[in-house]
Z-matrix of the N, CA and C atoms (Angstrom, degrees):
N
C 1 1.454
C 2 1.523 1 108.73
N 3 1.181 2 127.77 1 126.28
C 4 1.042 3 134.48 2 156.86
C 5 1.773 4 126.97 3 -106.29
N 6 1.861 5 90.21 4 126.41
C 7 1.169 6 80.06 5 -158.77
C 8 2.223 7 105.79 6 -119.66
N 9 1.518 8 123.50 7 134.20
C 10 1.243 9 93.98 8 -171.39
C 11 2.094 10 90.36 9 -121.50
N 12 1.150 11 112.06 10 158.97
C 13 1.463 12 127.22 11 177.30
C 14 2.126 13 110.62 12 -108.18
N 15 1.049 14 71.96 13 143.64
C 16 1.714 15 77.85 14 -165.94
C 17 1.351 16 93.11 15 -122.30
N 18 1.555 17 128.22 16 148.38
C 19 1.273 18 135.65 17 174.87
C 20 1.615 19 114.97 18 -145.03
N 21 1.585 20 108.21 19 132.15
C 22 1.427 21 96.13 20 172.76
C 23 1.746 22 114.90 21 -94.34
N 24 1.079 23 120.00 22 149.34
C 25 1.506 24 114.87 23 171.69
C 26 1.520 25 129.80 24 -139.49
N 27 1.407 26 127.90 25 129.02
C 28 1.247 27 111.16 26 -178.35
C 29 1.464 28 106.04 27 -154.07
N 30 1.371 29 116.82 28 112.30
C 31 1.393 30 126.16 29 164.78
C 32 1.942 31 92.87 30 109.51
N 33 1.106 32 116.34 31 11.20
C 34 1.493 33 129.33 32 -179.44
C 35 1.432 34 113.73 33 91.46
N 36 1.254 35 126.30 34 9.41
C 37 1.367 36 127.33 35 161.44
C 38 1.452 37 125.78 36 -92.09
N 39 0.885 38 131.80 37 119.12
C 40 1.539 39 128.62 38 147.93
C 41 1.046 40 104.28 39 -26.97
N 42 1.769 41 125.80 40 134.77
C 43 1.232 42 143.28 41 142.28
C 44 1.317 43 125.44 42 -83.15
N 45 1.541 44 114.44 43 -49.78
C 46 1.561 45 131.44 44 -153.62
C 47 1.143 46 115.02 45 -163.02
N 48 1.298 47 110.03 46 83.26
C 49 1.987 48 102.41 47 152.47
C 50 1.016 49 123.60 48 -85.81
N 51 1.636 50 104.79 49 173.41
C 52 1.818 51 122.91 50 143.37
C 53 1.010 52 102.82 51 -165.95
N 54 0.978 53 91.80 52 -166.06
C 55 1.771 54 115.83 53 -165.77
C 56 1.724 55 126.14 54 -134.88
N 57 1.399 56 133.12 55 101.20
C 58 1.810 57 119.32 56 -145.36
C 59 1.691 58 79.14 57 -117.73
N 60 1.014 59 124.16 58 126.87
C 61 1.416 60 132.62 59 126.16
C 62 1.431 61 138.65 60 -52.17
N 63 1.227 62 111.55 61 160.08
C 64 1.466 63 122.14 62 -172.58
C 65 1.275 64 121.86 63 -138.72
N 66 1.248 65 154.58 64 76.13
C 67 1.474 66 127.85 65 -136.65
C 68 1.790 67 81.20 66 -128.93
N 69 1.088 68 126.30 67 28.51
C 70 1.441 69 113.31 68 156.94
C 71 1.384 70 127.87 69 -89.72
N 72 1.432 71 102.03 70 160.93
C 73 1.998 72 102.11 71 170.21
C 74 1.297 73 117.75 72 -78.27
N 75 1.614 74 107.27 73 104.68
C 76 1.248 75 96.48 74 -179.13
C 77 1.803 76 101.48 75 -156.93
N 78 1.270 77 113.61 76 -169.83
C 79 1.852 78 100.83 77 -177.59
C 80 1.342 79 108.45 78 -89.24
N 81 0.967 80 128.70 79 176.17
C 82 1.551 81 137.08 80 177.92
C 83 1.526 82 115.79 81 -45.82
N 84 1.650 83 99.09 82 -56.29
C 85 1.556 84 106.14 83 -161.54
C 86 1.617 85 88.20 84 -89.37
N 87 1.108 86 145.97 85 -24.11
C 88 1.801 87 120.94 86 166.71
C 89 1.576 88 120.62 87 -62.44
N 90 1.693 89 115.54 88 -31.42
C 91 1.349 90 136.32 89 157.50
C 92 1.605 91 96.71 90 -48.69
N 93 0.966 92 144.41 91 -85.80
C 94 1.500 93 155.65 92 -173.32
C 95 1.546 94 104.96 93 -19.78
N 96 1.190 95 96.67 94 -79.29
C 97 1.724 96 133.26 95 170.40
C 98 1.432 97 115.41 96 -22.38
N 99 1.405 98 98.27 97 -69.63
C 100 1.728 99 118.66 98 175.20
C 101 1.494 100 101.12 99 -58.07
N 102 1.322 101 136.26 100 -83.98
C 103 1.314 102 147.29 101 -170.62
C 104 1.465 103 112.29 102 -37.19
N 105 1.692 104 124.34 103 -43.43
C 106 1.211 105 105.68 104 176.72
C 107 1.687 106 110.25 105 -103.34
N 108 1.274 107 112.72 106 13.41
C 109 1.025 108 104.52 107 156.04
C 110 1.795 109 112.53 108 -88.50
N 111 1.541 110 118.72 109 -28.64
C 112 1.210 111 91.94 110 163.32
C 113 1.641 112 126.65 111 -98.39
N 114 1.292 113 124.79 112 21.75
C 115 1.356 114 116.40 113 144.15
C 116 1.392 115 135.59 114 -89.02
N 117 1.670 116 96.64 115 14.44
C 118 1.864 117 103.71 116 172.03
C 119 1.042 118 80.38 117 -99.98
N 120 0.926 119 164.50 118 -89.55
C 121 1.428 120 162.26 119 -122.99
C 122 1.497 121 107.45 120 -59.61
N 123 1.321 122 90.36 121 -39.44
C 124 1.658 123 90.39 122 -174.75
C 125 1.697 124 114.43 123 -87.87
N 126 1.257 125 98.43 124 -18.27
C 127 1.466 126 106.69 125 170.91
C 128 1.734 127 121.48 126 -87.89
N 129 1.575 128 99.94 127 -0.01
C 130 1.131 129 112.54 128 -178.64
C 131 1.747 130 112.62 129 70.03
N 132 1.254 131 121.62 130 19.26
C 133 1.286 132 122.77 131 -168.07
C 134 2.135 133 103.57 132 -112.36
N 135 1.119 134 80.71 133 144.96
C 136 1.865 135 87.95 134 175.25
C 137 1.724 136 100.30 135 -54.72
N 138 1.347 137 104.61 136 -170.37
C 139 1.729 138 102.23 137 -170.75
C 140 1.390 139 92.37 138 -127.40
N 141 1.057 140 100.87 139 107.74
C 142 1.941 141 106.57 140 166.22
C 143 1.365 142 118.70 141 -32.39
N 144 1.348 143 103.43 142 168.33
C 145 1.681 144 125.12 143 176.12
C 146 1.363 145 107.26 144 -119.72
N 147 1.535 146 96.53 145 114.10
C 148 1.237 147 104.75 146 167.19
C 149 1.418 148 119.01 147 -62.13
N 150 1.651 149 132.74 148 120.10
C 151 1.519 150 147.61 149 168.29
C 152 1.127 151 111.20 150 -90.74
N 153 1.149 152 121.83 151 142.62
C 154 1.669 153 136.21 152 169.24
C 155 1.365 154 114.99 153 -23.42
N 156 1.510 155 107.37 154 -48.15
C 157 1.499 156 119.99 155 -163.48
C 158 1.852 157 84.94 156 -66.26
N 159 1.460 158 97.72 157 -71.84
C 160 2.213 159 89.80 158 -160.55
C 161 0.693 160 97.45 159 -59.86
N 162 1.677 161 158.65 160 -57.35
C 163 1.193 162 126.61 161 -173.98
C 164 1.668 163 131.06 162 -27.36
N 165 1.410 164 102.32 163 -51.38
C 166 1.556 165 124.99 164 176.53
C 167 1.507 166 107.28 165 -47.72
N 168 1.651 167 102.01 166 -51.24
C 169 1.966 168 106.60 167 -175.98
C 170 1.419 169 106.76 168 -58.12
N 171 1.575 170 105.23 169 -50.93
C 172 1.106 171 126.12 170 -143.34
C 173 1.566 172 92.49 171 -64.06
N 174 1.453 173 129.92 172 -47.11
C 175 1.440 174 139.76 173 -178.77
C 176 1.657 175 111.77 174 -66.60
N 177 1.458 176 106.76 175 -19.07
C 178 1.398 177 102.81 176 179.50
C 179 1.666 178 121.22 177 -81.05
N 180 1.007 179 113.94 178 -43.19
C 181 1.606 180 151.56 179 -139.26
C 182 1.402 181 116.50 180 -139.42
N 183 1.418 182 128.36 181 -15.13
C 184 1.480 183 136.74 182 157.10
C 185 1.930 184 101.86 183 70.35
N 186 1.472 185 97.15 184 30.66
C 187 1.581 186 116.90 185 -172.31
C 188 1.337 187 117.46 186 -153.65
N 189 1.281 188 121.18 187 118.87
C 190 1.392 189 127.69 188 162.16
C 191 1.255 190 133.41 189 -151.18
N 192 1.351 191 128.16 190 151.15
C 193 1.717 192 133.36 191 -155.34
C 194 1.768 193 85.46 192 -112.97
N 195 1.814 194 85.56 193 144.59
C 196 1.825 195 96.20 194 175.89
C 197 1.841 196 80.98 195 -127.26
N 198 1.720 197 89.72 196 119.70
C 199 1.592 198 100.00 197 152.75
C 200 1.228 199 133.67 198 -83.87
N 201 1.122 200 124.16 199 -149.56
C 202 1.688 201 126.64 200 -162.85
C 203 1.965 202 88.80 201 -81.70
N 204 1.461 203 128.23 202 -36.97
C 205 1.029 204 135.74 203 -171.92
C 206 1.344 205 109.74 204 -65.65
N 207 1.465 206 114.31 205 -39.74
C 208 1.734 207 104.12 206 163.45
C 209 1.345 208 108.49 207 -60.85
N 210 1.249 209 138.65 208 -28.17
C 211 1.287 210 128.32 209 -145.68
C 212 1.610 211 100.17 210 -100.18
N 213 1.472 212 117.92 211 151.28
C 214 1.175 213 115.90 212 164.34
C 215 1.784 214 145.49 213 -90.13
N 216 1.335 215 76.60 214 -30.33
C 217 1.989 216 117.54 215 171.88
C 218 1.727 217 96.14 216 -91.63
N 219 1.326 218 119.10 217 162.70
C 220 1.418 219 124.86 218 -162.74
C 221 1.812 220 81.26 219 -95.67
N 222 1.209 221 101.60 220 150.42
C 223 1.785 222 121.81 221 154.56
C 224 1.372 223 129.52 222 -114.74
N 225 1.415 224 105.92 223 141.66
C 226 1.766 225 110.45 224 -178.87
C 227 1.505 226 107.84 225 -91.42
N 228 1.850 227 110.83 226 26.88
C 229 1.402 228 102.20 227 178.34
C 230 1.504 229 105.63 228 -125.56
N 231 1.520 230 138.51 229 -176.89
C 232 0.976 231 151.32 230 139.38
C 233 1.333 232 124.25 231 -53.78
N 234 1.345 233 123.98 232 -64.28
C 235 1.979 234 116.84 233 170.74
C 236 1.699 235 90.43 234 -161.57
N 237 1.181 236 98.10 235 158.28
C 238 1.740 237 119.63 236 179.27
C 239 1.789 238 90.62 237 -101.63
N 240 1.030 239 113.42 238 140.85
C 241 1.862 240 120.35 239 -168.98
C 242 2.099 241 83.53 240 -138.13
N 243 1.327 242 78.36 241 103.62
C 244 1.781 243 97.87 242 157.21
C 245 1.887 244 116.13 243 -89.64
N 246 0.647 245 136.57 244 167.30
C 247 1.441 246 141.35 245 -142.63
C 248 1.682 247 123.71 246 160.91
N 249 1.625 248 117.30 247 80.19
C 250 1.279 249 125.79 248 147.88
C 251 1.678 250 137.20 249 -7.04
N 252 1.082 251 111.54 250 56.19
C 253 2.066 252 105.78 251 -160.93
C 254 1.643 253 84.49 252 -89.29
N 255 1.371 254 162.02 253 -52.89
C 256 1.249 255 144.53 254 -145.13
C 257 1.710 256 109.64 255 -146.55
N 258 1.379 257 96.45 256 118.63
C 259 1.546 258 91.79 257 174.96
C 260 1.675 259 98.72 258 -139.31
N 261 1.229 260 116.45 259 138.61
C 262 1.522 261 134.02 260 168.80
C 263 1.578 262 111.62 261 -78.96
């Protein structure tokens, strides 16, 4: 099972989590891919662009924040924080 947590934040509060599973056979980064593409959806938010920089975090630390600069449409948040909690 792979599992990743999504968080909204702005002004240092949490707004909005969850949590999307994945329990298919598939590679890491399509697991990745899929999951936060379906917690924008579910958050009702466009789907970020991955930048050099999160990629880099994101590979270090199994964590990374998309700011207004990932985003293409304006946001009423501070950064969306993706986060790795379960991998098989």
């Amino acid at each position: 099972m792979f599992r990743l947590w999504g968080k909204i934040w702005k002004d240092n509060h949490m707004l909005k989590d969850e949590v999307v599973c994945d329990d298919r056979e598939d590679t890491r980064t399509h697991k990745v891919f899929h999951c936060l593409e379906q917690l924008c959806y579910d958050m009702d938010l466009g789907n970020p662009i991955w930048l050099d920089t999160t990629v880099r975090h994101f590979q270090k630390h199994d964590k990374a924040r998309f700011y207004q600069d990932n985003f293409i449409e304006q946001i009423d948040f501070d950064y969306l924080e993706i986060q790795v909690i379960e991998e098989d």
